[in-house]
C-alpha positions in Angstrom: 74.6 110.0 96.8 75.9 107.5 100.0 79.5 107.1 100.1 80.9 105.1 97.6 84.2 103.4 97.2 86.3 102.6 94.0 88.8 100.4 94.2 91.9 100.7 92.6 95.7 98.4 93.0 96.6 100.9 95.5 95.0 103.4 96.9 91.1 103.0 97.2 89.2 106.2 96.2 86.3 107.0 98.4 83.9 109.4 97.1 82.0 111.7 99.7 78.6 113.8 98.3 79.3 117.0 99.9 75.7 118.1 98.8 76.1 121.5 97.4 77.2 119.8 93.6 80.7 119.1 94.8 82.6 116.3 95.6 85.4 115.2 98.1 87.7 112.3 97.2 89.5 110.8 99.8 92.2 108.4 99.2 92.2 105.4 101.6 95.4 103.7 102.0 95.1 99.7 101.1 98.7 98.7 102.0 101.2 97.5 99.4 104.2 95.5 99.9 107.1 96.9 97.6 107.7 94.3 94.7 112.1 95.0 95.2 112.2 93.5 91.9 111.3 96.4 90.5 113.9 98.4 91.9 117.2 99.7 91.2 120.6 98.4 91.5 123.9 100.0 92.0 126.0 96.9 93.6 129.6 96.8 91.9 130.2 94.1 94.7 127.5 91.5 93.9 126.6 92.1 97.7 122.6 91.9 97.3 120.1 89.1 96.7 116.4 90.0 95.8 113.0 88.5 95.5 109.9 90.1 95.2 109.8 90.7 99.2 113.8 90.7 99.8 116.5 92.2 99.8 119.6 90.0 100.8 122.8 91.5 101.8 126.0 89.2 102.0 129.6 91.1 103.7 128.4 94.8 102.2 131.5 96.8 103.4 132.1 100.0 104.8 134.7 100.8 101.9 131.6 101.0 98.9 128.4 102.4 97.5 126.3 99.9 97.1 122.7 100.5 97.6 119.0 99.6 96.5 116.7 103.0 95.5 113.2 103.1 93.3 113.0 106.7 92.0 108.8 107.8 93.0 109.4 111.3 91.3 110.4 114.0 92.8 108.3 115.5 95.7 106.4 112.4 96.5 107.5 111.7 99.8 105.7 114.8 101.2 103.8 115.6 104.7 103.0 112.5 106.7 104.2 109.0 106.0 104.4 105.3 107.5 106.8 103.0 106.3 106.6 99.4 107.5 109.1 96.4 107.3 111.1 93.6 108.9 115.1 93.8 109.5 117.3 91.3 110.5 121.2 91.5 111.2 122.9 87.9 111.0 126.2 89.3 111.2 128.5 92.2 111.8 132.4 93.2 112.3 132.6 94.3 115.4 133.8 98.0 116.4 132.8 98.9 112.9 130.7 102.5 114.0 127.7 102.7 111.3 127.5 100.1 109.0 124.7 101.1 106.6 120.7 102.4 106.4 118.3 99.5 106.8 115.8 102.3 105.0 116.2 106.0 103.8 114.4 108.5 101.7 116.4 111.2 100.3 116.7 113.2 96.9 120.5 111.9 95.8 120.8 108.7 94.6 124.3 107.7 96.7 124.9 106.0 99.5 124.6 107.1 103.2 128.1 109.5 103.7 127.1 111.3 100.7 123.7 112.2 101.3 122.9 116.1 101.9 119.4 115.8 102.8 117.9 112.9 104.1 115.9 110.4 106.7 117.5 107.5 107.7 117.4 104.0 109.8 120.9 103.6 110.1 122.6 100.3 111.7 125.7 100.5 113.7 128.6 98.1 115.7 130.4 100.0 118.0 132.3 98.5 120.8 129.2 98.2 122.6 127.1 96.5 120.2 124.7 96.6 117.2 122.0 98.9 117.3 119.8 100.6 115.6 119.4 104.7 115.6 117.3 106.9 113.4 119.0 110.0 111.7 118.0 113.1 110.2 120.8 115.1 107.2 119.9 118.5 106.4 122.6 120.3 104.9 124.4 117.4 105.9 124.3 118.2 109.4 122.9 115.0 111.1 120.3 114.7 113.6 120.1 111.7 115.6 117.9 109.6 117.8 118.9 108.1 120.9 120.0 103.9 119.9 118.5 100.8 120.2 120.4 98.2 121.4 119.0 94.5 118.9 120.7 91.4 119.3 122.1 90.1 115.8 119.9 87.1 114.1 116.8 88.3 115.6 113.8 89.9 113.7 112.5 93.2 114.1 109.3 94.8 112.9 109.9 98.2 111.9 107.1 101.0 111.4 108.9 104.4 110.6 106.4 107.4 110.7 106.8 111.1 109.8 104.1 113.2 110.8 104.2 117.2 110.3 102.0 118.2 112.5 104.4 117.6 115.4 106.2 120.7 116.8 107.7 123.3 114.2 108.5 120.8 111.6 107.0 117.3 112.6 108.8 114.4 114.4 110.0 111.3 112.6 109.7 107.7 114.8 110.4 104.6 114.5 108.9 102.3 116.5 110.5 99.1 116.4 108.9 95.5 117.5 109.1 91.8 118.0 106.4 90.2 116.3 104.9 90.5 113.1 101.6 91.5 114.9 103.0 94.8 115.9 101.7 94.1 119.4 105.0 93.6 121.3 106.5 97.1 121.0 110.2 97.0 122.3 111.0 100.9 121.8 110.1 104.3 119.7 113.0 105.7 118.6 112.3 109.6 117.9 113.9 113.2 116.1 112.5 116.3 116.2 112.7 117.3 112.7 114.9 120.5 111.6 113.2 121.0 108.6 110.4 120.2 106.4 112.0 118.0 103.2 110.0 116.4 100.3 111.8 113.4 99.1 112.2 111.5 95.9 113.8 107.9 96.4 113.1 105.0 98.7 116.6 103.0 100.0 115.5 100.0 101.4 119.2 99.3 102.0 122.4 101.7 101.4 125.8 101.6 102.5 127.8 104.0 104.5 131.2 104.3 102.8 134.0 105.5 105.0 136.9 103.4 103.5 137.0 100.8 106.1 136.6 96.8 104.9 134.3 96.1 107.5 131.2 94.0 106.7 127.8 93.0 107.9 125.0 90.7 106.5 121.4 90.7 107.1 118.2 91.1 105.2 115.5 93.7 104.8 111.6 92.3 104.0 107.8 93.3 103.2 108.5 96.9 102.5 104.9 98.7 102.6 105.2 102.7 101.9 101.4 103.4 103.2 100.5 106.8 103.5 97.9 108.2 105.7 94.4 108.6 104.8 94.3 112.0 103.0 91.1 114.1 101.7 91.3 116.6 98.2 88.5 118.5 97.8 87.7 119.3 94.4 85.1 122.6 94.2 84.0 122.4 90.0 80.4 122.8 89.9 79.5 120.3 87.7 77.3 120.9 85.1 74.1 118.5 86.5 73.5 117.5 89.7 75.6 115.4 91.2 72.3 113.4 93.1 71.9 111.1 89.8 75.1 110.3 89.3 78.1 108.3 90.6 81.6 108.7 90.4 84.0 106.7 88.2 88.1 105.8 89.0 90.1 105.2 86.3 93.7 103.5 87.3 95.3 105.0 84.5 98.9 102.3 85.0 101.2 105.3 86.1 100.5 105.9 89.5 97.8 108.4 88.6 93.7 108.2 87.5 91.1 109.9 86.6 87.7 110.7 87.9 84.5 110.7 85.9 80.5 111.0 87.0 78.6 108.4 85.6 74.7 108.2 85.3 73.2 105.7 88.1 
């Protein structure tokens, strides 16, 4: 049987004849932009705006939690990702230290202080100026990346990437740039991971609660969690040849499917 693909809303299945009466299904990322819409909430403030893209933030303080999560089950952010989206920062108190995380996975649905384990974009305005650093919290012992320097109003084109086969326990980057294209790369921000975490939640914005009223506003858009192409072999020896037949994906509406081999 050639190599056939089966589309579904996200991923495509790609079944491989591996000629001995098994199969290999390989999932082939398709991209998805997040719908924020269907995410959660917790904004006592009335500090965020959302579409289906966006997420709006309007004077979110240092002195709250206030964050946007969607809950993908527990374990799913496992072994390599890339996370893309755009961030822009119209506006921020200065001398304020870190101001929030433009994106975060983690297992504890708070804001950024109280996080134990987690990876994390994190915004700051120090005297010198808003940048941007990545972070690392295990134990609550942070890890972080040397800063990026942005200038606020301007858009920046994020692509966040944690890949495990890096070193001992894999490297997170984010490499952040200036178009949309992702042609124009301005810098690669970069940790050397301390440990190997499987995450639960998405943050596409949190905030960082230290009791101070300092406030920032900006915006957060096109939120695509694509993971890598990845291959499961499954070795059942099916009960006919698998030469006749073809396989079948069934999106089953919960994230999940099924597989069946159909006669051709």
């Amino acid at each position: 049987m050639a190599d056939t693909t089966f589309y579904q809303t996200r991923p495509a299945l790609k079944a491989i004849d591996l000629g001995d009466d098994r199969f290999a299904v390989a999932v082939v990322s398709a991209g998805s932009e997040q719908n924020l819409l269907t995410f959660q909430v917790i904004d006592p403030n009335n500090r965020f705006a959302r579409s289906s893209l966006r997420v709006t933030w309007t004077d979110l303080t240092k002195n709250e939690d206030a964050f946007v999560y969607l809950d993908k089950t527990a374990g799913f952010f496992a072994a390599n990702f890339d996370h893309t989206f755009r961030v822009n920062i119209s506006a921020a108190d200065a001398a304020s230290s870190t101001m929030s995380a433009v994106w975060m996975v983690s297992n504890d649905l708070r804001e950024v202080v109280a996080q134990t384990d987690a990876l994390t974009l994190q915004f700051t305005m120090p005297g010198a100026g808003p940048r941007f650093f990545l972070q690392e919290l295990v134990g609550d012992a942070p890890n972080n990346s040397a800063v990026f320097p942005i200038v606020l109003g301007a858009d920046y084109y994020m692509t966040v990437t944690r890949d495990e086969a890096t070193g001992v326990n894999g490297t997170l980057t984010c490499k952040i740039y200036s178009d949309a294209q992702r042609t124009i790369l301005l810098d690669t921000l970069t940790v050397t991971l301390n440990a190997k975490v499987d995450f639960r939640y998405i943050f596409p914005i949190a905030s960082h609660n230290s009791s101070l009223a300092k406030k920032h506003s900006g915006f957060t858009e096109g939120l695509d969690l694509d993971l890598p192409d990845s291959t499961f072999v499954n070795t059942r020896v099916l009960s006919e040849p698998l030469n006749n037949r073809a396989l079948k994906a069934v999106n089953l509406g919960d994230g999940t499917f099924a597989l069946g081999a159909v006669i051709v």
